[in-house]
Each structure stands twice: as C-alpha cells, then as structure tokens.
N, C-alpha and C positions, 0 to 999 in steps of 0.2 A: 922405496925398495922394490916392492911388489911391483909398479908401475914400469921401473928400470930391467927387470926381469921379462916381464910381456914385452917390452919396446925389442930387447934380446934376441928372444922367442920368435917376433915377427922378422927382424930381421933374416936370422939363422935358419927360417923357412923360405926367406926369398933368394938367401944367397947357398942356401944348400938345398935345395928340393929334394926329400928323400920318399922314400913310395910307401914307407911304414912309418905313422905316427911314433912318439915317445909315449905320447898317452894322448885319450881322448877330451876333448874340452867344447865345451860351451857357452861361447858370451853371451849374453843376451846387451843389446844398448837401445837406448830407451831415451827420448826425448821430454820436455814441460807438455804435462796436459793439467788444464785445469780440472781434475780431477779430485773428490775427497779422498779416494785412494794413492794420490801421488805421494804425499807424506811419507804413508806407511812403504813407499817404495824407495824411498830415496832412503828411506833409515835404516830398511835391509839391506839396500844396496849398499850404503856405508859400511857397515857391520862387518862386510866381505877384508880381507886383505887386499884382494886385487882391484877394490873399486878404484874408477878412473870418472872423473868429469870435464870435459871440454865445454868450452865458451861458457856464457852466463845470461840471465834471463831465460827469456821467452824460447831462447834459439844454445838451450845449454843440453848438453849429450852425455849420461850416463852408461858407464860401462864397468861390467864386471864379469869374472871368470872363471866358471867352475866346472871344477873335477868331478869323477864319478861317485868320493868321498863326500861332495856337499850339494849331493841332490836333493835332499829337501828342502834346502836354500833355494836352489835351482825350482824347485817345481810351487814353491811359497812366492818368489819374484813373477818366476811365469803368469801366474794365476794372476796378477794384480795389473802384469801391462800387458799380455798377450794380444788384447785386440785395441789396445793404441793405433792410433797410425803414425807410422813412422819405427814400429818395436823392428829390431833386427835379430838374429838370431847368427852367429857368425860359428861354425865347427872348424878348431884349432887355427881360430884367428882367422878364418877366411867366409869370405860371401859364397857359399856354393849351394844351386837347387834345392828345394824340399826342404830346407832346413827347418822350419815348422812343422811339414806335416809328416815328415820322417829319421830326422837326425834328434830333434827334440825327444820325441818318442823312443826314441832306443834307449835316452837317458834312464825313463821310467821303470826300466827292467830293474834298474840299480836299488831301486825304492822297495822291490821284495825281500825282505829279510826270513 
C-alpha cells in the first residue's frame, strides 16, 4: 500500500510539476554493505511503512521515506548508513545537489522539541 502510494507520488510529480511541495520528505536508499551494523539497518528500515527493497543479494536497494513526524527514525537510519557508499539521500523523491550536506540537515530542526 505504502509502496503503491510513493509509486503515485512519483508519478504526480512528473506529470504535474508544481513549484510548492505538499510536504517535505526524505529518502534515504541504502545498498548491502557487509557491515555489523547492516542488520540493525535493514530492521529499522522495515519497521518504516514505506520501506521498499529492490533486487536481492549483494546488488539489493533499500529504500524508505520520512516525514518531518518520523525524524528520529530519520536521523537513527542516518547515523548507521550515512558513510556507506552508495547511501542516497533523495528530497520529495528526487536526486537534487547537497542533499547530505544541506537538505538532510534542515530535517534536524524538526528534532528540537
């Protein structure tokens, strides 16, 4: 369901391009690293509603998508694959500059309570 919704999502921003988001979002997608911390990321990544996984093995793509509501989800996944290679970081679905080192970080605002 959640997966048929992003599929949506993606679309309705390629065939409507509007200049004002609905809301802001950040994927993070994340590749196999033989890692001891790969576990614990693939099992927060589940946990999400919107997680998504493509292909399998060695060559399998993790992805999932959160709102400004599940930033500490957000900055728990971060921390565990950020300096992967291969980690992506996509805002409202899309590949755009800085996403690491400035669209990430706006998220953090949302973590002051």
């Amino acid at each position: 369901m959640a997966e048929d919704q992003a599929q949506e999502e993606k679309l309705a921003d390629i065939l409507y391009p509007r200049t004002k988001a609905k809301s802001f979002k950040i994927t993070i997608v994340f590749g196999f690293k033989p890692s001891p911390t790969y576990e614990k990321a693939v099992d927060l990544a589940q946990r999400h509603p919107s997680y998504r996984a493509e292909g399998e093995g060695e060559w399998i793509r993790h992805s999932v998508t959160f709102t400004p509501e599940d930033v500490d989800d957000l900055f728990d996944l971060f921390n565990l694959v950020h300096d992967w290679e291969g980690t992506e970081i996509l805002v409202n679905h899309k590949r755009i500059p800085y996403g690491h080192q400035l669209w990430l970080p706006l998220m953090w605002f949302y973590r002051i309570r």
